[in-house]
N, C-alpha and C positions, 0 to 999 in steps of 0.2 A: 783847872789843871795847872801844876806846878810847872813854870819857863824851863830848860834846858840847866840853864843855870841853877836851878833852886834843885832841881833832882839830884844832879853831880851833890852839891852840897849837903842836901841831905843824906844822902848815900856817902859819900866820904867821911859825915859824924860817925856814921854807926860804923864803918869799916875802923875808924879809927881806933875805935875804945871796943874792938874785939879782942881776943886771945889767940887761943892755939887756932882756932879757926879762920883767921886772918890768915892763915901762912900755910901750905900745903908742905910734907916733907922733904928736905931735902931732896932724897934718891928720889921722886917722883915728878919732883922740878927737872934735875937732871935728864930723868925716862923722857921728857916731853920732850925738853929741848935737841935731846937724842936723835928723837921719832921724828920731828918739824924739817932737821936739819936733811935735806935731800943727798947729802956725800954721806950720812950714817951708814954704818953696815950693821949686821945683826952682827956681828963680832964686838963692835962698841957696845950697841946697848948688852950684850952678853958679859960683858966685863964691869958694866953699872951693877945689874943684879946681882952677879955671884958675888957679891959684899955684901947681900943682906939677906938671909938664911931663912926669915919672918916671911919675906915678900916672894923670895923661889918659892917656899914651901905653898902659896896662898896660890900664885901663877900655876903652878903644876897641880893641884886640887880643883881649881877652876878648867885645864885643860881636860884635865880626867875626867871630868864630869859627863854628864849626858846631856848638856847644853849643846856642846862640841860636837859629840859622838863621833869624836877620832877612834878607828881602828889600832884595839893593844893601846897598851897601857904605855904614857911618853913618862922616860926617867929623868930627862936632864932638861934643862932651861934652855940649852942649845938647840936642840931639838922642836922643843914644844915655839921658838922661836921660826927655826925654818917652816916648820907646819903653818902657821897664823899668819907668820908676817910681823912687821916690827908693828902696824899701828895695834893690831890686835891686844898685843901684849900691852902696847901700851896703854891703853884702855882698861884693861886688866887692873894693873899697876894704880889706875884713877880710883877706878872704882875701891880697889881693896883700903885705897887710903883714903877715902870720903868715911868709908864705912863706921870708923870711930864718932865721925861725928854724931851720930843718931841714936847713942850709947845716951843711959842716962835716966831722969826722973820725967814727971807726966808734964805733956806742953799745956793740958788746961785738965778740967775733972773728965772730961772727955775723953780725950787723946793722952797718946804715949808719943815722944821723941819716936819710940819703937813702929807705931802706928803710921809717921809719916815715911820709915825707909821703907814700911810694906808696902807703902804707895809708892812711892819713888822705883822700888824693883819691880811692881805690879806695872807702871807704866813704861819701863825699861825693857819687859818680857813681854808686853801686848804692843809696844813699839817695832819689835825684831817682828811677830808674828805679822804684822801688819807691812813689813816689808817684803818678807818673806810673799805675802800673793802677790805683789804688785812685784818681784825680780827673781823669785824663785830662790834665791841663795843669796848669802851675805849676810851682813844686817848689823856685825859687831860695832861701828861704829853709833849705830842708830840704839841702839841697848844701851850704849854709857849716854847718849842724848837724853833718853826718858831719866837713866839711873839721876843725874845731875839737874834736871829741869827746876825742882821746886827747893833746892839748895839758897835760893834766898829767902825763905820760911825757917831757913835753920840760922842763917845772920840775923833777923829782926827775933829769933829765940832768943839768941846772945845777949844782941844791945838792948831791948826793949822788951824781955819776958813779959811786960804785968801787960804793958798794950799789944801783945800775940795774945795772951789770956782774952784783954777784953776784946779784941775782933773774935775770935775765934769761938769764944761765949754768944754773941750777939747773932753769928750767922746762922749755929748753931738752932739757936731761937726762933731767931727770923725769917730764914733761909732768902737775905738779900744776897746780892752779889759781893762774892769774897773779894773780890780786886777794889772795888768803889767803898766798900767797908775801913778797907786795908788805907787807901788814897784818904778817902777823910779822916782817921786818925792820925797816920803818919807821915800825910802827905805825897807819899809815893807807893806804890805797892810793890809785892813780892822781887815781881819780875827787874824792878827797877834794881832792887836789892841784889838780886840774882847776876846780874849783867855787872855790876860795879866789881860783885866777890869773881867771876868767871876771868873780870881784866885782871884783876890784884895776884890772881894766880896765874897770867897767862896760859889760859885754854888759846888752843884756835877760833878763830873767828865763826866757825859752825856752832860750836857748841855754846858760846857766847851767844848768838842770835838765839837757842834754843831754850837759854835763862833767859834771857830778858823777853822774848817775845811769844811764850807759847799759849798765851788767850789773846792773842793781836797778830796774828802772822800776818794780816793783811798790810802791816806796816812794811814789810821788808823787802828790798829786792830780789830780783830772783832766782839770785845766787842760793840763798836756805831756804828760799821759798818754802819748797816740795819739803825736806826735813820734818822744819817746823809743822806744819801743817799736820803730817803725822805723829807727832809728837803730841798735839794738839788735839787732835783724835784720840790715839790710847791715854791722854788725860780723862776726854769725857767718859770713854767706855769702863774708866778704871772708878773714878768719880760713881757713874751711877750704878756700877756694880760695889759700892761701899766699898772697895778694898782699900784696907789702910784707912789715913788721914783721906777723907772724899768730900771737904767743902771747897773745895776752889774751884770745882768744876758740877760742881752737884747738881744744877738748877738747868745745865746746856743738854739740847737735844741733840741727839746726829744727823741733822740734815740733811738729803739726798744729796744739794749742790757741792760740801765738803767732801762727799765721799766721792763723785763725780771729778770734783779738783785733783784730788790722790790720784785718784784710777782705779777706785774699787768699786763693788758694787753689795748691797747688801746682805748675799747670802757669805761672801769671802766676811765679811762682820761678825755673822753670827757662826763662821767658824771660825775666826780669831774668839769670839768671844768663850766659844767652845772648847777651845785647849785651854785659855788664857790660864783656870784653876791648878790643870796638874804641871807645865810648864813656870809658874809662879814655885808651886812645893820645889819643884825641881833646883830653882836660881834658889831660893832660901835655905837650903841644905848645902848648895855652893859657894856661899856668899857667910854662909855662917864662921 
């Protein structure tokens, strides 16, 4: 395994010689720092958005949706603001600007770019389900968790296409483990990738843990403990249900002790795993 040192390094090359990927947009930078700062009001972040006509229009179709299933139909950003809450929206805001990223041609003869947001929203939507037994309501922050987990698979796309081809061919074949594939060609894997693009944009420190550690949670304190963990769960369950991009987690079983860890129990599983299909159509019609 590569020192501390040699990862940073590594991950700092490829961050380096990225593109538009390197840099999230503006107004979305702004939306974080908005949402972070604890004196924001929904009047500031309200005054960020209505300057960008693309991102209300994206915010108010994702409110409307039957994700939400707010009662009547919300017409203003102001509005759809006091409903959610500022983080809400802002999560919104993340997601709808990752989205581009995943635009594009095939990541090997296999897979599509397209392939891997199906996974990514696939474990985004069976993350929320999977909070959802364990607190009954909530979850939006836990949605843009799964949404954003395997976003360092879209940085070594960038820097290093032909060695994502060659991992991604060989697991393919072999069906070894993706992270120890990923680690012996490039030295570091995914997640390591993940966790370097999550600081260069400044996420919160959740969601940060959530890129770098979601086949490792055992690593982390236990402050994201519990997140992670879920997170890490609707990886496998998205994985061995194929949806999308499904080799990073293809070969892991569900183990009783993990589920036990969470606080679920098998049958809350098999009805996560149960909606997961028309709750996926659902975010992909939203998200479109």
């Amino acid at each position: 395994m590569p020192t501390a040192a040699e990862t940073e390094n590594i991950v700092n090359k490829a961050l380096a010689g990225l593109g538009e990927i390197a840099t999230l947009p503006e107004i979305t930078v702004r939306i974080i720092e908005t949402v972070e700062n604890p004196k924001s009001t929904a009047r500031d972040l309200h005054e960020i958005i209505k300057n960008d006509p693309a991102l209300s229009a994206k915010i108010l179709k994702v409110v409307n949706s039957a994700f939400y299933g707010l009662p009547g139909q919300i017409g203003s950003i102001d509005r759809a603001i006091v409903l959610l809450g500022l983080s809400a929206v802002k999560n919104i805001a993340i997601a709808a600007s990752i989205t581009r990223l995943f635009k594009g041609k095939q990541l090997t003869k296999e897979f599509t770019a397209r392939d891997l947001w199906t996974h990514s929203l696939a474990v985004g939507v069976a993350s929320r389900l999977i909070h959802k037994q364990i607190h009954k309501q909530g979850g939006d922050d836990i949605f843009l968790a799964g949404l954003i987990h395997d976003l360092g698979i879209m940085t070594i796309r960038q820097a290093y296409p032909d060695r994502l081809t060659e991992i991604v061919d060989r697991v393919y074949e072999t069906e070894e483990d993706y992270c120890a594939v990923e680690t012996e060609i490039l030295g570091v894997d995914h997640q390591a990738f993940g966790a370097g693009l999550g600081g260069k944009w400044k996420f919160p420190r959740h969601l940060r843990a959530v890129m770098g550690y979601h086949h490792c949670p055992e690593q982390l304190d236990e402050d994201n403990l519990a997140l992670v963990r879920i997170i890490q769960l609707a990886d496998i369950i998205c994985c061995r249900s194929k949806l999308g991009f499904y080799l990073t987690s293809h070969g892991k079983a569900l183990e009783p002790e993990h589920l036990v860890a969470i606080g679920v129990n098998s049958d809350q599983i098999a009805e996560v795993i149960e909606q997961l299909p028309e709750q996926l159509s659902i975010v992909e019609s939203m998200m479109s």
